[in-house]
matplotlib code that plots the C-alpha trace (Angstrom):
import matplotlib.pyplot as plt

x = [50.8, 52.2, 50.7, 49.3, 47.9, 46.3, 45.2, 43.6, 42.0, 40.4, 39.4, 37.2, 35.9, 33.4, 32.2, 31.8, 29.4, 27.6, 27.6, 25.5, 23.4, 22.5, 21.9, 19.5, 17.8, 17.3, 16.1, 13.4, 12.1, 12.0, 10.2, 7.5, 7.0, 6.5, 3.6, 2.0, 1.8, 0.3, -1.9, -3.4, -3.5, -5.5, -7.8, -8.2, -9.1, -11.4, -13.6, -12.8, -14.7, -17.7, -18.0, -17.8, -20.4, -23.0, -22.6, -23.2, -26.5, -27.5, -27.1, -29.0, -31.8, -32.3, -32.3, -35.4, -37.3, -36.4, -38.5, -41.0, -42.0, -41.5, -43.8, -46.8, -46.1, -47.9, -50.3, -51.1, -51.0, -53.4, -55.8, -56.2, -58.8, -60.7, -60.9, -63.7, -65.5, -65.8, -67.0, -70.0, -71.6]
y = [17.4, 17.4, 18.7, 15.4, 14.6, 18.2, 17.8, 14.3, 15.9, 18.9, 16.8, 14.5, 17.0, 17.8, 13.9, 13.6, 16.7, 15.1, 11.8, 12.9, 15.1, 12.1, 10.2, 13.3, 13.2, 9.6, 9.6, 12.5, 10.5, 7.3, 9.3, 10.8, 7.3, 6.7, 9.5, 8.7, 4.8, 6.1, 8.3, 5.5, 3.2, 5.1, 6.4, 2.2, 1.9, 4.5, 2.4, -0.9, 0.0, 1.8, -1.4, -3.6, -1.3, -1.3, -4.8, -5.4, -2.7, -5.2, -8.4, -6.6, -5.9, -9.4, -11.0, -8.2, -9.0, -12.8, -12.3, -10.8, -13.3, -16.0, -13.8, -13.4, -17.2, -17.7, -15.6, -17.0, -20.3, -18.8, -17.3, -20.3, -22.0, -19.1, -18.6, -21.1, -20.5, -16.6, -17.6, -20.0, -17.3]
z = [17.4, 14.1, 11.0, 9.7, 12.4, 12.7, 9.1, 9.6, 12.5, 10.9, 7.5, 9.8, 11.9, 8.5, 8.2, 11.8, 11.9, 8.9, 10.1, 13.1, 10.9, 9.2, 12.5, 13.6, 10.1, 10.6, 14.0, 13.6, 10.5, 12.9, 14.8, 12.3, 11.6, 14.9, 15.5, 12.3, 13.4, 16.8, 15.0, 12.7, 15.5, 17.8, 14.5, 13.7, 17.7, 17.5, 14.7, 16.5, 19.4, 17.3, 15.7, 19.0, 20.4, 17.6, 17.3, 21.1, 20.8, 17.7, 19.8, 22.9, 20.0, 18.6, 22.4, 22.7, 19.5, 20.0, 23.8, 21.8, 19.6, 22.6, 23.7, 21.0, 20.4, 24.0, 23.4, 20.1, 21.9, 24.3, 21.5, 19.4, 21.6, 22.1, 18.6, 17.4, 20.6, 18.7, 15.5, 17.2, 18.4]

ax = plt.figure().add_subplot(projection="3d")
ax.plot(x, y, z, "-o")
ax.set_aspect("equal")
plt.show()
């Protein structure tokens, strides 16, 4: 090898090594990014299905109170005619 060629050698060896410095500094912040992103996404999940549920316990509580007026409304219906039948006496 001749001394240019050794010199061209040994100058690049410098940028190569920070070359793939920069690489590894890219690539861990890739992935930070990355674990933040699943972090958040599991975090929005997490309130996605809170919601889901309490709206689901809400929907289960109207179809009961909605049975429960069905409910008086017969009664009611039933009470009605008994009611002058009451006030005759």
């Amino acid at each position: 090898m001749n001394k240019t060629a050794l010199r061209l050698t040994l100058c690049s060896l410098p940028l190569l090594s920070l070359s793939s410095f920069a690489t590894a500094n890219d690539l861990n912040s890739a992935r930070n990014v990355e674990a933040q992103t699943i972090t958040q996404s599991a975090q929005s999940q997490t309130r996605i299905n809170k919601s889901s549920d309490k709206a689901f316990e809400l929907k289960s509580d109207i179809a009961m109170l909605e049975q429960e007026v069905a409910n008086l409304e017969v009664y009611e219906n039933i009470c009605k005619p008994l009611l002058p039948i009451k006030k005759k006496r």
